[in-house]
Each structure stands twice: as structure tokens, then as C-alpha cells.
N, C-alpha and C positions, 0 to 999 in steps of 0.2 A: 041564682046564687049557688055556689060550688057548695058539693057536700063533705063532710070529710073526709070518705074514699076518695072522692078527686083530688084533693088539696094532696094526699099523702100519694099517689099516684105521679101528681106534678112532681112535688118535692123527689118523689125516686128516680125519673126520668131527668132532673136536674141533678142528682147525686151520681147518674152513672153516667151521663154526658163528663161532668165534671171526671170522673175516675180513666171515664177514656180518654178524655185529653190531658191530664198524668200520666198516661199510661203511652200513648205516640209522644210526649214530648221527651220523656225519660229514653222512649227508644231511638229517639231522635240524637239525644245526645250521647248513646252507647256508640250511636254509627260513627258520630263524627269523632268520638276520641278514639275511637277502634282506627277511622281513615288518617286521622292525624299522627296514630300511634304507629301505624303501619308506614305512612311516610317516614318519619322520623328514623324508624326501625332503617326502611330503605335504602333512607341517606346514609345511614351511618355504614351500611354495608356496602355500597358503592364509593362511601369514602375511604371505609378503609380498602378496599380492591382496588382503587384507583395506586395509593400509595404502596400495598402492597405488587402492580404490578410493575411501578414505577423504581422501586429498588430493586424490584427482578433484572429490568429493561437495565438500568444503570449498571446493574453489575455484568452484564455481557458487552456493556459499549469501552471507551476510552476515547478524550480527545485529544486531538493531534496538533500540534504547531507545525504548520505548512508555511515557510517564510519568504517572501515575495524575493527573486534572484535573476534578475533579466539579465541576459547574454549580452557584452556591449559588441558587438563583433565586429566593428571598427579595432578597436582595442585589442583585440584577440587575434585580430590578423596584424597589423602593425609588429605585435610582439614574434609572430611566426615569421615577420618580414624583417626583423633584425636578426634573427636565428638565422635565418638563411644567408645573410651577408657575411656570417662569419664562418662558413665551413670552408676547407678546403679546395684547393682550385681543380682539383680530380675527383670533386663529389660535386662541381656547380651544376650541371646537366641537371644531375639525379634532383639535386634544390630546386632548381628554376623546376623540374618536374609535380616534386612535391607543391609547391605552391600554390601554382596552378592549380592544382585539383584542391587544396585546400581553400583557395579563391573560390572556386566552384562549388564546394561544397556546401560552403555556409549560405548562398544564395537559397538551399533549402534550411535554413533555421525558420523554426516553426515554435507555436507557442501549444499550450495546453491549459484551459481555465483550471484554479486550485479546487483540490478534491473536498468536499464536505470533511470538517473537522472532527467531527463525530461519527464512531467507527466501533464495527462489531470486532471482538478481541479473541472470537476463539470461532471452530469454524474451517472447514477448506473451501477453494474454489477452483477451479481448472481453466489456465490460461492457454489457450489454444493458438501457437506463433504457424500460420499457415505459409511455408516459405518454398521458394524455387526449385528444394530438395523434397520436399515432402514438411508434414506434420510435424511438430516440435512444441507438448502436449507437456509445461508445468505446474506441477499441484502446487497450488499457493497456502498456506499454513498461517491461518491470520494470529495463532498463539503466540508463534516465533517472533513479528512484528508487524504489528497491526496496522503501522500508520503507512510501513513502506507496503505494503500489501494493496491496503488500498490506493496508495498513490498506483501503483502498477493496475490495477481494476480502472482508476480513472482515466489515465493516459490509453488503457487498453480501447475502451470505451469512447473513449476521443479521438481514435484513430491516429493517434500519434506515431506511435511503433509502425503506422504500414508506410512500405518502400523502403524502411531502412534495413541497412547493410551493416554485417557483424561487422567490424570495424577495424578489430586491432587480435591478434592470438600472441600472447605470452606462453613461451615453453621452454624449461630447462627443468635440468637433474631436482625434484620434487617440487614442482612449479607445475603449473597447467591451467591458462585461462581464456578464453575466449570474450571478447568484450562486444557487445550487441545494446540496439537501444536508442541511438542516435542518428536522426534523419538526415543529418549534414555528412556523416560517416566520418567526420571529424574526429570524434571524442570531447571535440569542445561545445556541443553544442545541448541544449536544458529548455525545458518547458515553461521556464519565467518563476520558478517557486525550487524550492530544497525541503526535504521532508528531513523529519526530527532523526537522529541515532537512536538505533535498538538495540544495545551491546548484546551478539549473541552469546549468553552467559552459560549456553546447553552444551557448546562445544568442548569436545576432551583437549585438555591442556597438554602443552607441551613445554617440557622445563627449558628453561634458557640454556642456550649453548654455553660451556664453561669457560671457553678462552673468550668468547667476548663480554662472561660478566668480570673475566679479571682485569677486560679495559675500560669498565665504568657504565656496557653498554646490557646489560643484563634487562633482558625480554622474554616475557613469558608468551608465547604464542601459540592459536588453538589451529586445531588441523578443521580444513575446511574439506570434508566429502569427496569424492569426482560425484559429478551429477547436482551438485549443490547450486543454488541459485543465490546471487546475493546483490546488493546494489553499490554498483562502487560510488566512492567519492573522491574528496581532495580537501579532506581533512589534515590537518599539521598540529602534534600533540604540540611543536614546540613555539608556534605563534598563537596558539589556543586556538585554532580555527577547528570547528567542530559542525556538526545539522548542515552536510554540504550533501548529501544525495540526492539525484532527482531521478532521469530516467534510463539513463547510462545502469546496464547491470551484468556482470561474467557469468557466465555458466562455465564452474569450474571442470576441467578434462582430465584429471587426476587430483587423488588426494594432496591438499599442499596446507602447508604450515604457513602461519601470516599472522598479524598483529591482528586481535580478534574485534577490529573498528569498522570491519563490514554489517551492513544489517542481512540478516538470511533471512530470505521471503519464501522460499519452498526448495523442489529437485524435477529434474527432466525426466520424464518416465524413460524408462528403456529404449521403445523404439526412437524418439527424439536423442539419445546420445547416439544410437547409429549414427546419426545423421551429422553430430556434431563432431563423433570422431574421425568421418570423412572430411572435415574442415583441418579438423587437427593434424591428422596425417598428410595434408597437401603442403602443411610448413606454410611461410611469410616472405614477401616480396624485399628484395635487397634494396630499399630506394634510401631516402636522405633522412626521413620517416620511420626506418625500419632496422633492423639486425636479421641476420640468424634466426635469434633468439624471441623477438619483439617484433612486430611488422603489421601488414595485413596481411591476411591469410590468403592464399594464389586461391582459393578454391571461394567460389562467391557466397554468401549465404546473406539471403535479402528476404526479408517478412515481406510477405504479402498483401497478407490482413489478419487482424487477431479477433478472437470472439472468445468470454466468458461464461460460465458456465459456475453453479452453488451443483 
């Protein structure tokens, strides 16, 4: 039979059994809302970092409308094969000439899949035109126009530009362009897409000439650089035809005044205008195709192969 000290011995080793497990269970639940709290805590900091770097990211991108523009070059030669019927009969040589080689050409039209529409907006990159003459090294300025930028990054990338042949040199009294770009060496020929207009709104204005705003024709035009890069089109304010650029681009040879509906994508470093003002100075072929003034240029200038560079 127990005696009293044992009974009150039991009961105390029953009372601190009991206290320690209040004691592990309360610490029990400290861990778990401490772990739960800490989760919680976690999430909410990765969520916000998520979104916080997600307005960062957004604010350095911009997307692009690239719009599908395929070359019918049936159509394109046809039109060049009525033009030629109608010239002069002491320019048919020089046409039957032309043709031909414009027949020829287009047999190189080539395509280029469309560039990711989403695009870094600020930023240089260096387009590197490795051509017959030497090096012809453009810094690409993705501030200026982001979307022609990158179209020129993808075409680069795609090897579109290699083999072709600057094309066409415009030169007179405040004019200066050499047009490069196009693997048919046509000027008629595009990668299957047109990238969007980037009016360059940076360039210094030039007031409209006065006698032609007093015939109705009043034009404010921005002076484009020498060394300037830009992408031509065939854009027409007066049919509303507009987002006509693709891979066709001048590297201007002198500063020249022009309606400011080029996009500028960058400028030729130094030693690549040596190279372009040996183009310049060789002048343009007299054919059916050409002037003076407008032509291709007697001096050859053919990309090799292009490589990009951040």
C-alpha cells in the first residue's frame, strides 16, 4: 500500500511530465508560426521583387509591330519590263542591259524570319559590315529607334546582308547617299516584313524654302549628318502609305536635308567612311538605271559577312 510520500512523489512526477509537455508543445507552435511567418514574410518579398523587377524590365523594353510584306517579284519585274519598253530607241542597248541584270538579280531575293517584337529601347551595339574594301564598323543607337535597330540586329544575325552589293549612290549640290542592304542589288528587294516608322524627332530642323511655300509646297525638313545611318523606304505622305522599311538602308556621304521620314538607326565610325567616300568619289554608271547624278556606283562595295557586338 503506497504511503504518502509516494502518492505525492507520483502526483509531482505527473505534474512535471504534464508541464513539459506544455512546455514542447507551446515550443512547438512558436516554430511553426515563426516557419509560417517567415514564409509569408518571404513571399511577400519575392513578390514584391518579382513586380518590382518586372516594371524595371518593362521600362527598358518597347514592342514593335513588324508587318508581314513579301516581295511578289513576278510583279516587280513585269513593272521594270513596261519601263523598259518605253525608253528611247538610243537608250534600248543600255534597257535590254539593265534588265537583264535586274532579271538576274532578283533570282537572289532571299527571305529573313521576323525579329522578336519585344525590344531593349536604350543601349548601343556595333554592327560590324565586313566588306571587299575593308571594315565598315556602325554604332547602332537603340534610343533613336529601337524597332529599326533591332530589325537590322536580326537581319544581321540572319546573315541576310552577306553578298550584298551597295546598290545605288545619289549625289548632287547638298545630297549625298549611298544605298546598301539588298541581296538582289536591285533596291527592290525585302526580307518578307517592314518594320514600324521612328520619326527622328532629334534632328535640327530646317525651315521650308520660301518660294516653294509661296506655291502651296511648304516643307519643313531635318538635315541628316554625313556618317548618319538610316533605313530607307517608300513611304507616300499622299496615299497614306506609311511602316514601309525593311532592310534597304543609306549611309549618308554628306550632310543633306530631306523630309525627316527616315528612321536613324546609328553613324559609320571614321575609318568605314574612308571606305565609303572611296565609293562616293568613283561617281555612278550611265546605264538606263542610272544618271550622273543617281546610278550604281563604278566602285564595287559588297558585304561579306556582318557580326554584332553589345
Amino acid at each position: 500500500m503506497s504511503t504518502n510520500e509516494e502518492r505525492r512523489e507520483a502526483a509531482k512526477r505527473k505534474l512535471e511530465e504534464r508541464l513539459e509537455a506544455e512546455r514542447q508543445q507551446a515550443h512547438r507552435r512558436r516554430v511553426v508560426i515563426g516557419s509560417v511567418s517567415g514564409v509569408v514574410v518571404l513571399a511577400v518579398l519575392v513578390t514584391a521583387g518579382f513586380f518590382s523587377y518586372r516594371a524595371w524590365d518593362n521600362s527598358r523594353h518597347v514592342t514593335c509591330d513588324y508587318q508581314a510584306a513579301p516581295v511578289e517579284a513576278d510583279k516587280v519585274l513585269a513593272a521594270v519590263q513596261e519601263q523598259v519598253k518605253s525608253v528611247e530607241p538610243n537608250q534600248k542597248q543600255a534597257a535590254d542591259e539593265y534588265l537583264a541584270e535586274f532579271t538576274e538579280g532578283l533570282k537572289k531575293l532571299r527571305t529573313s524570319h521576323k525579329p522578336d517584337d519585344r525590344v531593349l529601347k536604350e543601349g548601343d551595339a556595333q554592327l560590324k559590315l565586313a566588306t571587299n574594301k575593308g571594315d565598315v564598323t556602325i554604332k547602332l543607337d537603340r534610343s533613336k529607334a529601337p524597332c529599326n535597330v533591332n530589325a537590322m540586329i536580326s537581319l544581321a544575325n540572319d546573315g541576310y546582308y552577306d553578298g550584298a552589293t551597295c546598290n545605288r549612290l545619289m549625289m548632287q549640290q547638298g545630297l549625298g547617299l549611298l544605298m546598301c542592304g539588298d541581296p538582289t542589288g536591285t533596291g527592290a528587294g525585302g526580307p518578307g516584313w517592314n518594320s514600324p516608322d521612328e520619326t527622328p524627332d532629334f534632328l535640327e530642323t530646317v525651315p521650308a524654302d520660301p518660294q516653294m511655300a509661296q506655291l502651296g509646297l511648304a516643307q519643313e525638313n531635318a538635315k541628316y549628318p554625313r556618317g548618319t545611318v538610316a533605313i530607307a523606304n517608300n513611304n507616300n505622305e499622299q496615299s497614306g502609305t506609311t511602316n514601309t522599311g525593311n532592310a534597304n538602308f543609306y549611309i549618308f556621304t554628306a550632310d543633306t536635308e530631306l523630309p525627316p521620314s527616315m528612321s536613324v538607326v546609328g553613324s559609320v565610325d571614321e575609318a568605314g567612311m574612308k571606305i565609303v567616300d572611296e565609293v562616293a568619289k568613283g561617281g555612278t554608271q550611265r546605264t538606263a538605271g542610272g544618271t550622273e547624278q543617281a546610278g550604281r556606283p563604278n566602285v564595287d562595295l559588297t558585304i561579306t559577312k556582318t557580326s554584332v557586338s553589345d
